[in-house]
VOMARTI-969825 format. One record per residue (C-alpha): residue number from 1; residue in three letters; chain; z negated, y, x negated. Coordinates in steps of 0.25 Angstrom, whole numbers. Layout:
<atoms>
- torro | semar | marfi | pz | py | px
- NUM | ala | A | Z | Y | X
...
</atoms>
This chain:
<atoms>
- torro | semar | marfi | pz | py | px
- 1 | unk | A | 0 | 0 | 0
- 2 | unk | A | 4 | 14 | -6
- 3 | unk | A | -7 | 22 | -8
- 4 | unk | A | -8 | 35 | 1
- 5 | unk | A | -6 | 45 | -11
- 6 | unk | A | 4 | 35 | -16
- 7 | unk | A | 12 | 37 | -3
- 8 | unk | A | 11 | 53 | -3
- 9 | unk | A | 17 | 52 | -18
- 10 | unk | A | 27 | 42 | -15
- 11 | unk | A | 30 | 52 | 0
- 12 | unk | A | 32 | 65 | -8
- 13 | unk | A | 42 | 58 | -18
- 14 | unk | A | 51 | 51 | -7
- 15 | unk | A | 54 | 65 | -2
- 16 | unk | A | 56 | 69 | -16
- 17 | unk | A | 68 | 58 | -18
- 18 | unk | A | 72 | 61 | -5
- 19 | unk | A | 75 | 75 | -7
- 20 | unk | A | 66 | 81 | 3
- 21 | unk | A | 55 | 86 | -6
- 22 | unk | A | 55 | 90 | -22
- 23 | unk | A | 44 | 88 | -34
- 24 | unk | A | 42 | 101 | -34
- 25 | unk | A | 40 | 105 | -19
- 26 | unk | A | 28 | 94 | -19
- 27 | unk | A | 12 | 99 | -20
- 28 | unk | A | 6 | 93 | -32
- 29 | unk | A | -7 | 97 | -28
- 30 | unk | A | -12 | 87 | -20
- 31 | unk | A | -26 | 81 | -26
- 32 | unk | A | -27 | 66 | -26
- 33 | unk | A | -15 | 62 | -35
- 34 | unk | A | -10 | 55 | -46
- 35 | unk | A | 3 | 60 | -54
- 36 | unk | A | 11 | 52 | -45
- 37 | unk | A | 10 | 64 | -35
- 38 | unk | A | 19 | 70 | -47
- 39 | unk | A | 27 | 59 | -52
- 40 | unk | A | 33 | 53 | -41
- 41 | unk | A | 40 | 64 | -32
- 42 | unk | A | 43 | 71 | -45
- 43 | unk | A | 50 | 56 | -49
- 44 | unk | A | 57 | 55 | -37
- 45 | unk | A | 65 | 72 | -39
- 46 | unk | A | 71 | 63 | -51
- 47 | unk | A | 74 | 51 | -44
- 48 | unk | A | 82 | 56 | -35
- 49 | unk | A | 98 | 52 | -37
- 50 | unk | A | 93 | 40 | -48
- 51 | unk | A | 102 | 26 | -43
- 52 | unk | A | 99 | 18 | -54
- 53 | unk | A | 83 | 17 | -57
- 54 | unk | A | 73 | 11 | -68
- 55 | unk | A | 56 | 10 | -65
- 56 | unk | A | 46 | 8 | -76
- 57 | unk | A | 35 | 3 | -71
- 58 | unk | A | 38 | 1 | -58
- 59 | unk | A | 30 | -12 | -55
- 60 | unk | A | 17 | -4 | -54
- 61 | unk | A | 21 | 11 | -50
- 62 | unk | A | 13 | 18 | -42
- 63 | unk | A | 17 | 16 | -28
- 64 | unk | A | 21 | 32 | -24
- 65 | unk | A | 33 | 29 | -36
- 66 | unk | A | 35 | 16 | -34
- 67 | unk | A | 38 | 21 | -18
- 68 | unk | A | 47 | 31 | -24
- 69 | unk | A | 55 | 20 | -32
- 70 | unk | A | 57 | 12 | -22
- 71 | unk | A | 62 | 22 | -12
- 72 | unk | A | 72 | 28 | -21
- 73 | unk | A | 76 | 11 | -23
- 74 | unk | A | 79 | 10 | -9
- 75 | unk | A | 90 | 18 | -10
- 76 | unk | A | 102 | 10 | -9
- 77 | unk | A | 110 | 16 | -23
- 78 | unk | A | 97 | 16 | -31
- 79 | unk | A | 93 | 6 | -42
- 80 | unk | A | 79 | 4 | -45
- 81 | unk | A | 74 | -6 | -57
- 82 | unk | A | 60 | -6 | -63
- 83 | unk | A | 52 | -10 | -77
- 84 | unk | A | 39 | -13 | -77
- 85 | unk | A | 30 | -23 | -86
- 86 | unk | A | 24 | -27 | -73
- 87 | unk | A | 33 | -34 | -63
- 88 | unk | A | 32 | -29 | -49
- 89 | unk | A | 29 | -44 | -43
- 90 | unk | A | 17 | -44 | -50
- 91 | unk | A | 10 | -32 | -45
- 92 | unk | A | 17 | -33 | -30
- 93 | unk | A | 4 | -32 | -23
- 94 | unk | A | 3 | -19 | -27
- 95 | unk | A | 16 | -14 | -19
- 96 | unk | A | 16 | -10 | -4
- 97 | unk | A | 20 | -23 | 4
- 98 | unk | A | 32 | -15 | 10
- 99 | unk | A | 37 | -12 | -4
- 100 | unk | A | 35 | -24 | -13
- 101 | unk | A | 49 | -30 | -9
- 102 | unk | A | 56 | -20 | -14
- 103 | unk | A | 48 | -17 | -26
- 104 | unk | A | 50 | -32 | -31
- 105 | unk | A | 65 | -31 | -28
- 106 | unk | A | 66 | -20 | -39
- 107 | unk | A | 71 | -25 | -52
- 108 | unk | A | 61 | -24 | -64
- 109 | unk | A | 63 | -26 | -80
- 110 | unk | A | 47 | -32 | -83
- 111 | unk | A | 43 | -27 | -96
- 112 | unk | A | 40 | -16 | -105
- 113 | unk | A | 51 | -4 | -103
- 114 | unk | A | 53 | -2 | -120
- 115 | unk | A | 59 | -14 | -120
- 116 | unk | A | 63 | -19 | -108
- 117 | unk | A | 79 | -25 | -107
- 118 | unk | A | 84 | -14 | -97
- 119 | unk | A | 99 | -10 | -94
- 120 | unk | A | 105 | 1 | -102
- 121 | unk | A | 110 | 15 | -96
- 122 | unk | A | 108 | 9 | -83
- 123 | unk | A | 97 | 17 | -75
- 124 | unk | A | 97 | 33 | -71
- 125 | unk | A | 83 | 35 | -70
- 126 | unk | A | 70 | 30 | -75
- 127 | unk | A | 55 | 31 | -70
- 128 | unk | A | 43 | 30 | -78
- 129 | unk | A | 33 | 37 | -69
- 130 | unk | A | 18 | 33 | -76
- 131 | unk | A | 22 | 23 | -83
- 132 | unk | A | 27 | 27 | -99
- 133 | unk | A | 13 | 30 | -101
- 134 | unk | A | 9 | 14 | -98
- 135 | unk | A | 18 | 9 | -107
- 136 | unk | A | 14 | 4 | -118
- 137 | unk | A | 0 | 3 | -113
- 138 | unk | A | 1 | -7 | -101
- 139 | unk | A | 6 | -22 | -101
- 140 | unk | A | 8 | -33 | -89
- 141 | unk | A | -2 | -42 | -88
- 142 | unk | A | 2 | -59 | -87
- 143 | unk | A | -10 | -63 | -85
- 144 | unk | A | -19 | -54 | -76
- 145 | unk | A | -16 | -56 | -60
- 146 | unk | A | -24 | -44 | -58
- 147 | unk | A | -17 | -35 | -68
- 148 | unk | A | -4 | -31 | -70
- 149 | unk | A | -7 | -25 | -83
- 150 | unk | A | -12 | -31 | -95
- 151 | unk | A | -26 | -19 | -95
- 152 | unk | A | -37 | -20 | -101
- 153 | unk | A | -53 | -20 | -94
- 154 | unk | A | -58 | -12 | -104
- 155 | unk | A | -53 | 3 | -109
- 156 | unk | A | -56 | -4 | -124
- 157 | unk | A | -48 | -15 | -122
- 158 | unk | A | -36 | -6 | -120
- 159 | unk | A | -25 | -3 | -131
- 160 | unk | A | -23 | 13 | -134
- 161 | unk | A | -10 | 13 | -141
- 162 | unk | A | 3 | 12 | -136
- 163 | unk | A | 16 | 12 | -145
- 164 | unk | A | 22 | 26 | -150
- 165 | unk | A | 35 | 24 | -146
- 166 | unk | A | 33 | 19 | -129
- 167 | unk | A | 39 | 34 | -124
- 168 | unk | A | 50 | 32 | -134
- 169 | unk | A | 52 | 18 | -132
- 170 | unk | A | 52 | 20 | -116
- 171 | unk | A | 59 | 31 | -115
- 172 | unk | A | 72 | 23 | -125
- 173 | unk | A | 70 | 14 | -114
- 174 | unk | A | 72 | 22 | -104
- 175 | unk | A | 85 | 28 | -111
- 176 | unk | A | 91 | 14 | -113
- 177 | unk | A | 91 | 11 | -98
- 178 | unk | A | 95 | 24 | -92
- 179 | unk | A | 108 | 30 | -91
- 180 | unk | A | 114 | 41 | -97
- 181 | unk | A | 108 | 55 | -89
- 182 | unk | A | 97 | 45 | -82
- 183 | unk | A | 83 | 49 | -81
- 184 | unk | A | 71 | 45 | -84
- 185 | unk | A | 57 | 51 | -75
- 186 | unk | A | 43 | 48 | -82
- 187 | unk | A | 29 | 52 | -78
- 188 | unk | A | 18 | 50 | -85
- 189 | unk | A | 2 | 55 | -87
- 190 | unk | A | 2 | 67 | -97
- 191 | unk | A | -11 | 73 | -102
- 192 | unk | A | -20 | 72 | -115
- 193 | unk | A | -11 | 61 | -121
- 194 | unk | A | -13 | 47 | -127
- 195 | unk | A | -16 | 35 | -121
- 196 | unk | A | -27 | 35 | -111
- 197 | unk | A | -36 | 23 | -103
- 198 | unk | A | -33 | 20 | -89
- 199 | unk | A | -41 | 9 | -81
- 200 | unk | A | -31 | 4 | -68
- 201 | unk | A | -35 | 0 | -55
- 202 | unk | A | -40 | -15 | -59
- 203 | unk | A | -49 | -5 | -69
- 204 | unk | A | -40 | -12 | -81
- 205 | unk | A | -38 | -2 | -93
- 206 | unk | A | -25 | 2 | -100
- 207 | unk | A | -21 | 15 | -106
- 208 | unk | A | -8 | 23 | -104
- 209 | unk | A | -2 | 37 | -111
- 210 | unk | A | -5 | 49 | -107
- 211 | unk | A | 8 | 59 | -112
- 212 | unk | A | 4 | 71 | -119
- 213 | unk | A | 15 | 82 | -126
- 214 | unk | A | 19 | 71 | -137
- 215 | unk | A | 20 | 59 | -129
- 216 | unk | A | 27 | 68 | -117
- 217 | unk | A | 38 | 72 | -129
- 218 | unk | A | 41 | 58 | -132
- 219 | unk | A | 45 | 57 | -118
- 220 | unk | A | 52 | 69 | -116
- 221 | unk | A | 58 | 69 | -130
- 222 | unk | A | 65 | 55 | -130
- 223 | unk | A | 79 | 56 | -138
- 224 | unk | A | 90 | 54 | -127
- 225 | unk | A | 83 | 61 | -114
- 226 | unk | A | 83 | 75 | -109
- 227 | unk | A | 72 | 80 | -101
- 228 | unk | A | 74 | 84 | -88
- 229 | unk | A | 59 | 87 | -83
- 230 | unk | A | 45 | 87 | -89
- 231 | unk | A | 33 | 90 | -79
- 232 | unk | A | 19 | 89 | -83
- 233 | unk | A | 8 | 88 | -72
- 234 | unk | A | -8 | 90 | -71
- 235 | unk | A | -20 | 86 | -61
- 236 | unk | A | -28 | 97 | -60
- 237 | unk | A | -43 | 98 | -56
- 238 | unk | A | -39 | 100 | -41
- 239 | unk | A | -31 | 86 | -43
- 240 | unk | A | -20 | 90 | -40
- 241 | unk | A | -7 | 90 | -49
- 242 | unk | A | 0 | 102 | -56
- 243 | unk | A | 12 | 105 | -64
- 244 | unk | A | 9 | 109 | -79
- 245 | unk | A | 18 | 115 | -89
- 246 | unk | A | 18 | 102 | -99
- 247 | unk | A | 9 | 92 | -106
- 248 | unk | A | 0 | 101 | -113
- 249 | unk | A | -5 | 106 | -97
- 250 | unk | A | -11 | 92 | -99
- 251 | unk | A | -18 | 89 | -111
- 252 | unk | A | -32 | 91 | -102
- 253 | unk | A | -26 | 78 | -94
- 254 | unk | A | -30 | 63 | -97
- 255 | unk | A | -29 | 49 | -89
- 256 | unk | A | -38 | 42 | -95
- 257 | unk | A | -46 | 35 | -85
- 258 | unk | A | -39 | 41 | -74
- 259 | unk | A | -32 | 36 | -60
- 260 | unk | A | -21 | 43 | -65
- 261 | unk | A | -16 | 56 | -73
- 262 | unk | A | -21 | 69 | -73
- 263 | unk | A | -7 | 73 | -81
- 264 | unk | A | 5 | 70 | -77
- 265 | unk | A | 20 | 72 | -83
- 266 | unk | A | 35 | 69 | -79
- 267 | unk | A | 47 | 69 | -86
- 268 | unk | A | 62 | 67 | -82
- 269 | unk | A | 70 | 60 | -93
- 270 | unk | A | 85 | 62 | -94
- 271 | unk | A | 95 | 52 | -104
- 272 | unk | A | 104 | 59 | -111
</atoms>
């Protein structure tokens, strides 16, 4: 069952990919959300005219952009495909009964994006939305039923290094498998910086990275895209969500230990 908040998210950005509502005309200040309330509807202004569509992470989306892809699938000219290290049927349960048919039906590449065996210039748009920042961090579980993620019970227990080169490694990816003048959306938390500890609903530990202006200019600054839009976002005390001017508006911002980011950023990727 979608959450109620989940639903409003998932509402505002139907209208955006219909045309009946832009990113801009929507009120961000509305206490009580995560940066979903951001990402989504501003996903869905540059999903609109993409046929041919690659999903990272899609098996455990959150369910306001999972909604989103879904919709835009049903369209009887668009192609949606997914990668994820989790397959879908595994975490099923966790799908609206009135979706889970269509979900399954989506074709999915299982394993880690750097180097999965994808097709080459083939897709016009990819969308990472919260998920770069798990790479490198997170793993599938094989042998837990109650987890699909291979996390840890203690915060000690939980490694603090992730390689170097995962935004460059992703984001070649990325270039391989999109088409010349394709696109590429990403969201991801943005404050203090480095990797920081999360403990998940089954109160399992992991970490994930937080971007700051370094890591933000490895993605921004990857040899053969253009930038088309950078946006950077804040909670404020209120709780509610504002635009800021860039990433040093969030150096005060931190995760760690959080349901979810108190900085947010997004970013629209072009291939030259």
């Amino acid at each position: 069952m979608i959450k109620k908040n989940q639903q409003f998210i998932l509402d505002r950005a139907l209208a955006v990919l219909a045309g009946n509502a832009k990113f801009d005309q929507l009120a961000l200040d509305i206490p009580g959300h995560s940066e979903r309330l951001i990402e989504v509807p501003w996903a869905a202004q540059h999903m609109i005219g993409a046929k041919n569509i690659l999903d990272i992470g899609f098996a455990m989306s959150s369910l306001d952009w999972l909604g989103l892809l879904l919709a835009k699938s049903e369209h009887e000219d668009v192609s949606l495909t997914a990668a994820d290290i989790v397959h879908p049927e595994r975490v099923q349960g966790r799908y609206p009964q009135n979706w889970r048919q269509q979900v399954l039906s989506v074709p999915i590449t299982i394993g880690d994006i750097r180097i999965c065996e994808l097709p080459q210039n083939h897709f016009d748009l990819v969308t990472c939305i919260s998920t770069i920042e798990h790479i490198g961090f997170d793993e599938a579980s094989t042998d837990d039923p109650s987890s699909a993620f291979n996390r840890s019970k203690t915060a000690e227990g939980v490694a603090a290094i992730r390689s170097p080169t995962v935004n460059k490694d992703v984001l070649g990816a990325f270039r391989q498998t999109l088409r010349t003048g394709g696109q590429v959306i990403i969201s991801v938390p943005m404050g203090r910086g480095g990797p920081v500890l999360l403990k998940d609903s089954l109160g399992l530990y992991t970490r994930q990275w937080e971007y700051e202006p370094t890591s933000w200019a490895e993605l921004t600054g990857q040899a053969g895209f253009e930038v088309r839009e950078q946006r950077f976002f804040t909670l404020g005390a209120d709780d509610c969500w504002s635009e800021v001017s860039g990433p040093e508006q969030l150096h005060h911002q931190s995760s760690e230990l959080k349901p979810h980011a108190s900085g947010c950023a997004v970013l629209l990727l072009k291939k030259l």
